[in-house]
ROVOFI-581451 format. One record per atom (N, C-alpha, C): residue number from 1; residue in three letters; z, x, y. Coordinates in pm, 1 decimal, decimal comma. Layout:
<torfi><num>NUM</num><residuo>ALA</residuo><zz>Z</zz><xx>X</xx><yy>Y</yy></torfi>
...
REM end
This chain:
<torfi><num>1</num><residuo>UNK</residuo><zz>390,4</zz><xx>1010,1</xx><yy>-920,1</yy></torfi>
<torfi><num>1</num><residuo>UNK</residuo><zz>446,3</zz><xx>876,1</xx><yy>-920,7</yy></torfi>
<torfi><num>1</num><residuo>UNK</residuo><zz>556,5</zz><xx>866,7</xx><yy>-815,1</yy></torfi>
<torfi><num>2</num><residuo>UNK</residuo><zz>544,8</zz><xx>785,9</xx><yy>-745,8</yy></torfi>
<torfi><num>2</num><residuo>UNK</residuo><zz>650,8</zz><xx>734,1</xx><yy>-640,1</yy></torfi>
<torfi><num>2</num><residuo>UNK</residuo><zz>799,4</zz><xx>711,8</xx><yy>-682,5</yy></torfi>
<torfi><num>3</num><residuo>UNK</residuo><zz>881,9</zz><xx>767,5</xx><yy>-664,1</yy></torfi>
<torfi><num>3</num><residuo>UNK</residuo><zz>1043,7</zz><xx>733,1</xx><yy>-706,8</yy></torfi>
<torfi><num>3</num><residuo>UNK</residuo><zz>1061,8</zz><xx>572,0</xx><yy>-626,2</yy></torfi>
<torfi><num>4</num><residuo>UNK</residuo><zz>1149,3</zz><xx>550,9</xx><yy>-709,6</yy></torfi>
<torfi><num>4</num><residuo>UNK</residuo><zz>1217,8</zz><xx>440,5</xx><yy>-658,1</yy></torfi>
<torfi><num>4</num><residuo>UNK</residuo><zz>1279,9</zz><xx>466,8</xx><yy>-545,8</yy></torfi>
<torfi><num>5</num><residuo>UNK</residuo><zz>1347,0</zz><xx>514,3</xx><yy>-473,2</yy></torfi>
<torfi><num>5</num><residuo>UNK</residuo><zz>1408,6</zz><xx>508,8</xx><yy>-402,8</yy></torfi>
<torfi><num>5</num><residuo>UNK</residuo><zz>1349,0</zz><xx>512,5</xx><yy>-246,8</yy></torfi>
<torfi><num>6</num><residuo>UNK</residuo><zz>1202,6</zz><xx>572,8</xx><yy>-266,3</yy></torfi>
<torfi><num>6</num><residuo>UNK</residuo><zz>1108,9</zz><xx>603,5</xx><yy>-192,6</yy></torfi>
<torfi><num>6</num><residuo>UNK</residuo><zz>1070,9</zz><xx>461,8</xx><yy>-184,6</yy></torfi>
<torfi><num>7</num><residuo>UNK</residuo><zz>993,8</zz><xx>398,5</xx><yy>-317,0</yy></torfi>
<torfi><num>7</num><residuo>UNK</residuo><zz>968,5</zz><xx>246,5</xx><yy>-280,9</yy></torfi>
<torfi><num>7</num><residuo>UNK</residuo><zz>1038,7</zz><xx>138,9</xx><yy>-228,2</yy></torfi>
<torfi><num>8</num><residuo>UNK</residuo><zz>1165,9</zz><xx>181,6</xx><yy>-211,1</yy></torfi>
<torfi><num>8</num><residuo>UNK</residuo><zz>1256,4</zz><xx>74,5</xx><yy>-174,5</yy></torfi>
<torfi><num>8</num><residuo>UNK</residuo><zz>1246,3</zz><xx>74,9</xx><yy>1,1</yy></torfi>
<torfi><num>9</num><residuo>UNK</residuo><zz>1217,7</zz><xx>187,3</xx><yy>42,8</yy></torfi>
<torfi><num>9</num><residuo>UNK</residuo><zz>1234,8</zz><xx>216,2</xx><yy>210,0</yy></torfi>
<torfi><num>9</num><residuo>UNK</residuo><zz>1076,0</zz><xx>218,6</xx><yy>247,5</yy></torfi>
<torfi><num>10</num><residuo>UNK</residuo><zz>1019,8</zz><xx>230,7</xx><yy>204,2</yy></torfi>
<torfi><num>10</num><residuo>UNK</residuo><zz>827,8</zz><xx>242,1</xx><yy>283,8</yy></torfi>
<torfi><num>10</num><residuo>UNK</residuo><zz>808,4</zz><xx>29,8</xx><yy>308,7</yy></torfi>
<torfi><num>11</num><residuo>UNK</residuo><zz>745,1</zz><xx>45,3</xx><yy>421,2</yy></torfi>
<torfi><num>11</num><residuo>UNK</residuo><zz>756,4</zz><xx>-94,2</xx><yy>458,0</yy></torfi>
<torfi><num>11</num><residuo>UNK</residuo><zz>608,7</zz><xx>-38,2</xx><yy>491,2</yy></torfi>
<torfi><num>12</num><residuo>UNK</residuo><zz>544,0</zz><xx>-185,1</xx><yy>515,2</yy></torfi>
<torfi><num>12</num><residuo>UNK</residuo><zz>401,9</zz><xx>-158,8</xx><yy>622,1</yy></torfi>
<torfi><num>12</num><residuo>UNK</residuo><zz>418,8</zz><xx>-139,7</xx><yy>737,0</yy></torfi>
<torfi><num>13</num><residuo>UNK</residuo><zz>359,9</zz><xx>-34,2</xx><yy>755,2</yy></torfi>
<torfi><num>13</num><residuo>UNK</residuo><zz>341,7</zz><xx>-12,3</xx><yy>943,2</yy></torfi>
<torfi><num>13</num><residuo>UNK</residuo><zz>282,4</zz><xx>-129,1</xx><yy>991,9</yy></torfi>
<torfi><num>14</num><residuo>UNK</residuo><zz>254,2</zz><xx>-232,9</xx><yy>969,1</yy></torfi>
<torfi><num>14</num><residuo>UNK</residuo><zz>150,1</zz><xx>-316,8</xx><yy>1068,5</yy></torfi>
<torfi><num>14</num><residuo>UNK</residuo><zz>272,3</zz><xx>-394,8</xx><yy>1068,6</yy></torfi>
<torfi><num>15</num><residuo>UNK</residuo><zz>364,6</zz><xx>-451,2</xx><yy>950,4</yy></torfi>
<torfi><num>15</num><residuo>UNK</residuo><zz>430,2</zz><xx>-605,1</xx><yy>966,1</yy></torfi>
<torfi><num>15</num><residuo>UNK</residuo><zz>589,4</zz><xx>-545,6</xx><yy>1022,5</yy></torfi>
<torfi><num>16</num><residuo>UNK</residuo><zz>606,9</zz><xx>-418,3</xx><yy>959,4</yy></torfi>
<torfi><num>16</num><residuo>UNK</residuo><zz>794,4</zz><xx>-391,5</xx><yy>966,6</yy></torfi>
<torfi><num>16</num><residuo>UNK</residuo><zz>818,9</zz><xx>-451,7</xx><yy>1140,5</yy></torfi>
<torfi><num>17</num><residuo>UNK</residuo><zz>754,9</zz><xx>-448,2</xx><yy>1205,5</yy></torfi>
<torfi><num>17</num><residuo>UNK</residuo><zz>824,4</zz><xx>-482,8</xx><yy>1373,3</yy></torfi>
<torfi><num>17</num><residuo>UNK</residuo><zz>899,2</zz><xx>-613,4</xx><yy>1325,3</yy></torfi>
<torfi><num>18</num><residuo>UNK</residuo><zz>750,5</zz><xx>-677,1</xx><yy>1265,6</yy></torfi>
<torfi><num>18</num><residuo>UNK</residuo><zz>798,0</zz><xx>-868,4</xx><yy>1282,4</yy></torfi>
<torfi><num>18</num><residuo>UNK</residuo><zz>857,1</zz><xx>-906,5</xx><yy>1168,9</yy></torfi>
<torfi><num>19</num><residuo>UNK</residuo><zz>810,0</zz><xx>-832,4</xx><yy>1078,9</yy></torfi>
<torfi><num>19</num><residuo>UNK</residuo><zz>878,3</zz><xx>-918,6</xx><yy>925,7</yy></torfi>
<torfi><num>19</num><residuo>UNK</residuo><zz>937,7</zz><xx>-789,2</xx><yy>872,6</yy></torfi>
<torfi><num>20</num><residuo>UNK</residuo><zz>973,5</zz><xx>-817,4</xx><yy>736,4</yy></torfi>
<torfi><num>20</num><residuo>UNK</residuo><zz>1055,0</zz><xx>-693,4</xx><yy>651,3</yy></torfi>
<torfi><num>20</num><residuo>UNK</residuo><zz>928,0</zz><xx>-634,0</xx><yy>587,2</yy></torfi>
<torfi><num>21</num><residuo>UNK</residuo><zz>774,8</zz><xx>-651,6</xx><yy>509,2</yy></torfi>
<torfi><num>21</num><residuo>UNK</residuo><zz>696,9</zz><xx>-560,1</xx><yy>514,6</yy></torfi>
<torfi><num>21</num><residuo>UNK</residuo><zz>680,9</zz><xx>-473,4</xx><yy>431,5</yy></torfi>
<torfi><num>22</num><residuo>UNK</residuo><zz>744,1</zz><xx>-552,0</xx><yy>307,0</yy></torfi>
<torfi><num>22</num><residuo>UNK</residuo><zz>800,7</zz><xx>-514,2</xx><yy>207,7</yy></torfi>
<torfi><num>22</num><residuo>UNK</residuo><zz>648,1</zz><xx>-500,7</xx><yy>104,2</yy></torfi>
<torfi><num>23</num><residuo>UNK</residuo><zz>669,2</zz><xx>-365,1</xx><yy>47,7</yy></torfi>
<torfi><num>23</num><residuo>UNK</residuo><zz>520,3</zz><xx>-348,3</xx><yy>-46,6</yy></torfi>
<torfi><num>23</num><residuo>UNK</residuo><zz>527,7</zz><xx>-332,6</xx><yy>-177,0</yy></torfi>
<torfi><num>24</num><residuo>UNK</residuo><zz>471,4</zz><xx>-410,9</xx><yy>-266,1</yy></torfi>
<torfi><num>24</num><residuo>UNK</residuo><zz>528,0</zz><xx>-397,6</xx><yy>-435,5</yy></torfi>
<torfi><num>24</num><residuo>UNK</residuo><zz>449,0</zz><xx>-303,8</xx><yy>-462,5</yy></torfi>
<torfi><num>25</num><residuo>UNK</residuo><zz>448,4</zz><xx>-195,0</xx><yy>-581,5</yy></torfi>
<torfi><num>25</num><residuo>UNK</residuo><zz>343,9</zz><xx>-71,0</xx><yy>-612,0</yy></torfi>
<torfi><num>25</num><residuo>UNK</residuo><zz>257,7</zz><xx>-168,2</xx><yy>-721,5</yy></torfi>
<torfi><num>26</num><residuo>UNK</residuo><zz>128,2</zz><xx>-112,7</xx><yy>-740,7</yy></torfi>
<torfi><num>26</num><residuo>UNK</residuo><zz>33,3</zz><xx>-182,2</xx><yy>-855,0</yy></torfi>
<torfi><num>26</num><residuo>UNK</residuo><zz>-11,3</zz><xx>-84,2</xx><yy>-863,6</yy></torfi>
<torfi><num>27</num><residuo>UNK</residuo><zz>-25,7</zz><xx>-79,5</xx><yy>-1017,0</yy></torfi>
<torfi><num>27</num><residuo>UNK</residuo><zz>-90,6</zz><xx>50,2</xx><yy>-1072,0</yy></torfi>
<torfi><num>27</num><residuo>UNK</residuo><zz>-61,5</zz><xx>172,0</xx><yy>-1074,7</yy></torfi>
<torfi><num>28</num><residuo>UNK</residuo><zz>33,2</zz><xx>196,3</xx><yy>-1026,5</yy></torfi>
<torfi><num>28</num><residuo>UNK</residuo><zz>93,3</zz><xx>309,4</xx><yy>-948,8</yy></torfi>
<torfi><num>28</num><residuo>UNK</residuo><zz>12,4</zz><xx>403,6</xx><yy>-878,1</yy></torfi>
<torfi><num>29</num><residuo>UNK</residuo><zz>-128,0</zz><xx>324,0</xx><yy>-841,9</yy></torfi>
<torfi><num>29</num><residuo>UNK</residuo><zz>-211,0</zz><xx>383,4</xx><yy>-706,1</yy></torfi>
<torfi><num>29</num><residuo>UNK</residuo><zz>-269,0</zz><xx>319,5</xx><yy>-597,0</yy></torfi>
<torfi><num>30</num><residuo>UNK</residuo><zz>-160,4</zz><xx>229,7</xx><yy>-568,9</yy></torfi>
<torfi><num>30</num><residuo>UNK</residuo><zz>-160,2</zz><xx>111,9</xx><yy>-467,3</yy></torfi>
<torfi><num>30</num><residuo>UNK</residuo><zz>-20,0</zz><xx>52,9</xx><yy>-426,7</yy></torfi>
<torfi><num>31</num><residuo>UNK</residuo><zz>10,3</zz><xx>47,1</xx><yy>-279,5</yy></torfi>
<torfi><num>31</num><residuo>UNK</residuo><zz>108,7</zz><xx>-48,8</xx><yy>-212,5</yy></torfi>
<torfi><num>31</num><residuo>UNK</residuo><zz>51,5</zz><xx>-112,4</xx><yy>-182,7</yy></torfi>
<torfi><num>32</num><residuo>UNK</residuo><zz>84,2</zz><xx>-242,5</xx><yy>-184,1</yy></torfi>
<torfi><num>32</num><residuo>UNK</residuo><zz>85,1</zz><xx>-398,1</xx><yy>-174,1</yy></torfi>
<torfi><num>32</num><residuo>UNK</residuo><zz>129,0</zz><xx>-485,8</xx><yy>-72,3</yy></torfi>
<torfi><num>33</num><residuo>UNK</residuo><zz>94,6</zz><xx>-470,6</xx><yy>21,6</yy></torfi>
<torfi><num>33</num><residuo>UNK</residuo><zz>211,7</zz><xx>-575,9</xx><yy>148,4</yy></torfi>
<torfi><num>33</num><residuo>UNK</residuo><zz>200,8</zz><xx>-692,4</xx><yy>106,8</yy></torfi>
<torfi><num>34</num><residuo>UNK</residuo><zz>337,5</zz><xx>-794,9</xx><yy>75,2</yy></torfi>
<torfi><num>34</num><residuo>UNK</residuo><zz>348,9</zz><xx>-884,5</xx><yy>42,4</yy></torfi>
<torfi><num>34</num><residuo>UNK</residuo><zz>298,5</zz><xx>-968,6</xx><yy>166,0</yy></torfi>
<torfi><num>35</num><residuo>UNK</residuo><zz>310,0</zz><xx>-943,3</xx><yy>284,7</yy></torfi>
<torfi><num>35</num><residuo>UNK</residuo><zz>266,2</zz><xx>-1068,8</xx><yy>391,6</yy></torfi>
<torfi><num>35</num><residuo>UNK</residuo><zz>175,8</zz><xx>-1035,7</xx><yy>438,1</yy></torfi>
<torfi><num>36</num><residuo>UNK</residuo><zz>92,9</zz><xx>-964,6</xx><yy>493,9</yy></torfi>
<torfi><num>36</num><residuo>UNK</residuo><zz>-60,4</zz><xx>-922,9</xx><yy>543,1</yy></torfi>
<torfi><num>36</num><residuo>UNK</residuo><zz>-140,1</zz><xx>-889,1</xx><yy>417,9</yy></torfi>
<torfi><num>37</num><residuo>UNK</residuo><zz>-96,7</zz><xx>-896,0</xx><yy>323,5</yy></torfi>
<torfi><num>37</num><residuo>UNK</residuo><zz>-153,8</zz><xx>-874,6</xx><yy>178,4</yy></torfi>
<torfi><num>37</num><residuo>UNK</residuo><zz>-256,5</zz><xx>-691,4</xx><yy>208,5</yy></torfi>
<torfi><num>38</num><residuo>UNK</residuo><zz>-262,2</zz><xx>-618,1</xx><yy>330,1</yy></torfi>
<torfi><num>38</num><residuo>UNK</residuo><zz>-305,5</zz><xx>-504,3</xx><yy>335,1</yy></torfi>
<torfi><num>38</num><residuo>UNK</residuo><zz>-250,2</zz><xx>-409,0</xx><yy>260,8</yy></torfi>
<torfi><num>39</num><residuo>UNK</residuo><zz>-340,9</zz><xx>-303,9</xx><yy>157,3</yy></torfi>
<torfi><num>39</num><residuo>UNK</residuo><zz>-342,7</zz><xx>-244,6</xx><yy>28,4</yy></torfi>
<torfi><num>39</num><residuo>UNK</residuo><zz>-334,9</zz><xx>-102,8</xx><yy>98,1</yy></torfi>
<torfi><num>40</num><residuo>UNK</residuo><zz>-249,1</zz><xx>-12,2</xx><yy>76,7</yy></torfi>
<torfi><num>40</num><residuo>UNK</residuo><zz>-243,5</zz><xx>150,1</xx><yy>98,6</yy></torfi>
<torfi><num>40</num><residuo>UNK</residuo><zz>-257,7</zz><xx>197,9</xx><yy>-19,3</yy></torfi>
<torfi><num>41</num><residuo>UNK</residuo><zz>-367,6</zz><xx>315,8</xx><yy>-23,3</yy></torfi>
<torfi><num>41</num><residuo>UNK</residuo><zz>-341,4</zz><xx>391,4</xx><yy>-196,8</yy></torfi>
<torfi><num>41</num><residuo>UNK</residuo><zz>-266,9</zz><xx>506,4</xx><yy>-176,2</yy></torfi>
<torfi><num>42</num><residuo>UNK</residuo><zz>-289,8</zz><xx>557,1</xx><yy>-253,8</yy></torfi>
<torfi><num>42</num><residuo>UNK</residuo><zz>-175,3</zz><xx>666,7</xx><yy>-325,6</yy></torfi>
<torfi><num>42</num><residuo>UNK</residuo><zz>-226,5</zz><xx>772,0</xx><yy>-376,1</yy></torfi>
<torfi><num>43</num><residuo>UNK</residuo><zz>-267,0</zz><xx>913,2</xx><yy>-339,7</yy></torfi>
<torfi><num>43</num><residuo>UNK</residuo><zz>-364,4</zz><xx>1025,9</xx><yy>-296,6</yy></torfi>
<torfi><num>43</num><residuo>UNK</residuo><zz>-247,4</zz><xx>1154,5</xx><yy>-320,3</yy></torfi>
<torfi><num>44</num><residuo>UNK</residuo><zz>-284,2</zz><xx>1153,3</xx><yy>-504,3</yy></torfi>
<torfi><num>44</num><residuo>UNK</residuo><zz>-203,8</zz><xx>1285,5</xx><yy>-515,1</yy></torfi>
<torfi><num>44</num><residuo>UNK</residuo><zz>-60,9</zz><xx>1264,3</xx><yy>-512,2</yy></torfi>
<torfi><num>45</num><residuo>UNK</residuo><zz>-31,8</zz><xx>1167,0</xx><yy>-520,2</yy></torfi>
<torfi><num>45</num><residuo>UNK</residuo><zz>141,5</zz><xx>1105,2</xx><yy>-522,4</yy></torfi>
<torfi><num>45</num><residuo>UNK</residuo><zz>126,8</zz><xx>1101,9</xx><yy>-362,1</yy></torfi>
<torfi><num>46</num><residuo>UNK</residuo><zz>67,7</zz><xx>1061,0</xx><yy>-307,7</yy></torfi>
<torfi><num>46</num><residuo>UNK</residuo><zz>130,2</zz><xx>1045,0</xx><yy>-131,5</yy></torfi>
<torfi><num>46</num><residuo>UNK</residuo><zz>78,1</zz><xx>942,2</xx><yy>-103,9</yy></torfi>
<torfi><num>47</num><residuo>UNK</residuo><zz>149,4</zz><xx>820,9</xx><yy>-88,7</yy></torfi>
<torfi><num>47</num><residuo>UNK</residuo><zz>99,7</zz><xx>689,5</xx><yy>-1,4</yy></torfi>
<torfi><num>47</num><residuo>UNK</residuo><zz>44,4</zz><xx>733,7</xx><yy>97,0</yy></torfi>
<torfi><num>48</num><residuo>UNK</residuo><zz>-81,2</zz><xx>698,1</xx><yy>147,2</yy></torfi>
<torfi><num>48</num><residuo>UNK</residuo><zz>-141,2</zz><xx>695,9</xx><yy>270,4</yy></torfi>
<torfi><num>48</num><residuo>UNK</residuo><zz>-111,3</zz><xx>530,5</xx><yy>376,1</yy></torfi>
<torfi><num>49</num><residuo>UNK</residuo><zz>-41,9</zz><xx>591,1</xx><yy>483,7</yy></torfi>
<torfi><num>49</num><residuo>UNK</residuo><zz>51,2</zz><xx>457,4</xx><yy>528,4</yy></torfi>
<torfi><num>49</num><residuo>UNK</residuo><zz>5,7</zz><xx>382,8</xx><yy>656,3</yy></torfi>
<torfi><num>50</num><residuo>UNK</residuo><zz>-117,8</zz><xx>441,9</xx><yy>647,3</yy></torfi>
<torfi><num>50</num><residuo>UNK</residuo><zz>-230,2</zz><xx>433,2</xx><yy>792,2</yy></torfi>
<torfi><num>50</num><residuo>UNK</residuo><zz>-283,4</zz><xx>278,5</xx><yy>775,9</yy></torfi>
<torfi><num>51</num><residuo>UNK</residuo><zz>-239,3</zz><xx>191,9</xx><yy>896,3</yy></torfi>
<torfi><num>51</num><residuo>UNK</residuo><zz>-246,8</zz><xx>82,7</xx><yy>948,4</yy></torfi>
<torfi><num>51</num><residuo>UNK</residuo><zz>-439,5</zz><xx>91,2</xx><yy>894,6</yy></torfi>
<torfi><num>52</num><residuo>UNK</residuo><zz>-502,6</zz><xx>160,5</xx><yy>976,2</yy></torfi>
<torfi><num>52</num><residuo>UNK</residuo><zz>-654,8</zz><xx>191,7</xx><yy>985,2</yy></torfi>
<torfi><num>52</num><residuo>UNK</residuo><zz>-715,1</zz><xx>132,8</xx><yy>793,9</yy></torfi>
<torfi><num>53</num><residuo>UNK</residuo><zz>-628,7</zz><xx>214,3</xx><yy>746,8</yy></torfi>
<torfi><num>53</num><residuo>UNK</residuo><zz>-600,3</zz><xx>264,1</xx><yy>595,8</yy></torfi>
<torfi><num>53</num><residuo>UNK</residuo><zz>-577,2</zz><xx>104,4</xx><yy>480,2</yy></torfi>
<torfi><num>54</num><residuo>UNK</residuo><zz>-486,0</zz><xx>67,6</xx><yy>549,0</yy></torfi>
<torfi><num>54</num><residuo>UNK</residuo><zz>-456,3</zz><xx>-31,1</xx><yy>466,9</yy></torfi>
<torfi><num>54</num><residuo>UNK</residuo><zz>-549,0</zz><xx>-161,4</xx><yy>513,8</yy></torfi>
<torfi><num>55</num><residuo>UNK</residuo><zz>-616,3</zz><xx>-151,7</xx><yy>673,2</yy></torfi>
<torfi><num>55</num><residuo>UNK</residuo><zz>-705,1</zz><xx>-280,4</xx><yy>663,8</yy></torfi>
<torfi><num>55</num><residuo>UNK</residuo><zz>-827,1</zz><xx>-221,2</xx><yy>632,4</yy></torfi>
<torfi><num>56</num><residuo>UNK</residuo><zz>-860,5</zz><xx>-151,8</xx><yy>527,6</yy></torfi>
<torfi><num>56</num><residuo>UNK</residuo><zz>-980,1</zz><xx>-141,6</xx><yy>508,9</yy></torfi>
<torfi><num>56</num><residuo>UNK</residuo><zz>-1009,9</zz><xx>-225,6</xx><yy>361,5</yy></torfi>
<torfi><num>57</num><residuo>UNK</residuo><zz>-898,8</zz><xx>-210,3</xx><yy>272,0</yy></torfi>
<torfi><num>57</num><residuo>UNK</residuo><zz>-859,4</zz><xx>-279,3</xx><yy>150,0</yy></torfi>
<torfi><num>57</num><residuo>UNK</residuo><zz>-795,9</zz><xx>-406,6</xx><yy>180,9</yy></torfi>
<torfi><num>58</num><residuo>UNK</residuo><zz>-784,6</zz><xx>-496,6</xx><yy>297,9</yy></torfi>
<torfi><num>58</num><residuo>UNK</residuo><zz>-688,4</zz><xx>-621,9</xx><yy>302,5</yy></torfi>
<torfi><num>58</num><residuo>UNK</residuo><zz>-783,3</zz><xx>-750,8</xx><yy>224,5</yy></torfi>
<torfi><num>59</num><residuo>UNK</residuo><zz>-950,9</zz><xx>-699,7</xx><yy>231,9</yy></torfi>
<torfi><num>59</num><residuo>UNK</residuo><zz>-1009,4</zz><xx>-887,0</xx><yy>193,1</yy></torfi>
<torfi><num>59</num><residuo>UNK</residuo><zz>-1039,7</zz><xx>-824,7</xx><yy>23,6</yy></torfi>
<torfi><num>60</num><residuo>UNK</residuo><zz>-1000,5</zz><xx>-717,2</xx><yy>-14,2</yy></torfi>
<torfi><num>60</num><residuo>UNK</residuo><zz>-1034,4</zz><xx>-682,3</xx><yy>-137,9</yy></torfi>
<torfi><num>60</num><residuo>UNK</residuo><zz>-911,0</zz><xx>-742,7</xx><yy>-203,7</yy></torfi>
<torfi><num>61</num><residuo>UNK</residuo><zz>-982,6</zz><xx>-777,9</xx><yy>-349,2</yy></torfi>
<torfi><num>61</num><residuo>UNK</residuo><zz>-816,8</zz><xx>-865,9</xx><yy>-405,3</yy></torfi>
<torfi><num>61</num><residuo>UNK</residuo><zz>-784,8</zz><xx>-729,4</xx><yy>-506,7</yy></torfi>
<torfi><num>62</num><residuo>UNK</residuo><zz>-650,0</zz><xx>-757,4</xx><yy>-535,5</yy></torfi>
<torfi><num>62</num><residuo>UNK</residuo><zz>-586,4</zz><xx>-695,9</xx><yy>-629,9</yy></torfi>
<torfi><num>62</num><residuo>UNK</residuo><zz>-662,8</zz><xx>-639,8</xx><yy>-703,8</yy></torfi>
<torfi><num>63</num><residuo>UNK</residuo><zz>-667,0</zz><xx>-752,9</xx><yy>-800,3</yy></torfi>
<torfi><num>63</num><residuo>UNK</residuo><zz>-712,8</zz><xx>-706,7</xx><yy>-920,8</yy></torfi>
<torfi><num>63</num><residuo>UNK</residuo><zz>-863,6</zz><xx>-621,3</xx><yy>-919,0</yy></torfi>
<torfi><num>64</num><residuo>UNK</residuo><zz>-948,9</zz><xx>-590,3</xx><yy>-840,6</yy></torfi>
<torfi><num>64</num><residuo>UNK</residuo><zz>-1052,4</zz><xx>-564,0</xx><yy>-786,9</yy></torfi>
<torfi><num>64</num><residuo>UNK</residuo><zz>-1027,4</zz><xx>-383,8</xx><yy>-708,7</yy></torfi>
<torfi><num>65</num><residuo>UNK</residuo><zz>-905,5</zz><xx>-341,8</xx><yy>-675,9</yy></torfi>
<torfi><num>65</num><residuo>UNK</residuo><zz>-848,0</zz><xx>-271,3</xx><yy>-617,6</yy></torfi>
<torfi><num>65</num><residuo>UNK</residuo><zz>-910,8</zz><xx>-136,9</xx><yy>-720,3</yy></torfi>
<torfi><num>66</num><residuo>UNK</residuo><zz>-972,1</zz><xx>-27,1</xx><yy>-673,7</yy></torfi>
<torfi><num>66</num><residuo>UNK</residuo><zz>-1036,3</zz><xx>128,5</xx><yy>-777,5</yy></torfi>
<torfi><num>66</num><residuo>UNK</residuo><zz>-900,8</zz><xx>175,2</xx><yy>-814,3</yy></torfi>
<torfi><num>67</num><residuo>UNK</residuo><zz>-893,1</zz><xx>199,0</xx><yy>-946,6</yy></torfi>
<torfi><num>67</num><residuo>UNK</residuo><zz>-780,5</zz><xx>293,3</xx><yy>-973,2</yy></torfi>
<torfi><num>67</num><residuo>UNK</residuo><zz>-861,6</zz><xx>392,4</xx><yy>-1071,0</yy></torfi>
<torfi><num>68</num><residuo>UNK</residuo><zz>-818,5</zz><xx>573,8</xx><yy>-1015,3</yy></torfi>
<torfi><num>68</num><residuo>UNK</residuo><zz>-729,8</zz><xx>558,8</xx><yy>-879,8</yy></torfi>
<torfi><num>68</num><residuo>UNK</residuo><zz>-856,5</zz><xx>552,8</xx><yy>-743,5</yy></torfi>
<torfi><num>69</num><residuo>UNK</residuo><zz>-762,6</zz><xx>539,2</xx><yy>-652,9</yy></torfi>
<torfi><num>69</num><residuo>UNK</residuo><zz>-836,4</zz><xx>518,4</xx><yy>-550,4</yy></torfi>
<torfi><num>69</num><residuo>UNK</residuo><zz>-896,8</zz><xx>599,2</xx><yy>-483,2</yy></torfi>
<torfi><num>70</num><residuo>UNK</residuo><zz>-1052,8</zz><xx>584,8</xx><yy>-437,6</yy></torfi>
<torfi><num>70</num><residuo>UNK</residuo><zz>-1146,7</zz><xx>682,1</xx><yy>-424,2</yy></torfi>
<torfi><num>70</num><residuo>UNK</residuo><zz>-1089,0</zz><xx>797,1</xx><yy>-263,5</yy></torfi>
<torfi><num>71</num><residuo>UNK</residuo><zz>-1122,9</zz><xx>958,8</xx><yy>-293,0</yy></torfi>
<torfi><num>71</num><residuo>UNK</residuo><zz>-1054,0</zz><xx>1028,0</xx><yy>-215,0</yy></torfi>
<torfi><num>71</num><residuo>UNK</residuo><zz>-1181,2</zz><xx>992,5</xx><yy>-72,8</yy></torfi>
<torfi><num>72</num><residuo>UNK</residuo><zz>-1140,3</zz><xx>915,9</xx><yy>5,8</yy></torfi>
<torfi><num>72</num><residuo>UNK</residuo><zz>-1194,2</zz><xx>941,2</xx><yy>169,5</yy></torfi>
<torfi><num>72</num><residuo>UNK</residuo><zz>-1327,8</zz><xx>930,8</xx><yy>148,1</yy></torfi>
REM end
């Protein structure tokens, strides 16, 4: 499980340049970008933070999201 303090500083690599990029956790095997809505999972307690990574899950909705999320 991700500490807080960890969730407070991981932003999305795609938006942090332009916006803040800010990612809520779901499920606790998923980050969430609030503005590109692109989904990173969570592999063994390690966010995977790969731009590549997170648009592969962006037109998948939430609630629809595998938990946990399938390894590669």
């Amino acid at each position: 499980m991700l500490s807080k303090e960890l969730l407070e500083i991981l932003r999305c690599p795609s938006c942090v340049r332009e916006k803040n990029g800010l990612l809520t956790l779901h499920k606790d095997a998923w980050l969430v970008c609030k503005e590109c809505g692109r989904k990173y999972p969570i592999l063994d307690d390690i966010p995977v933070m790969l731009i590549d990574e997170g648009d592969k899950w962006v037109n998948t909705p939430v609630e629809e999201l595998p938990v946990p999320p399938p390894e590669k």
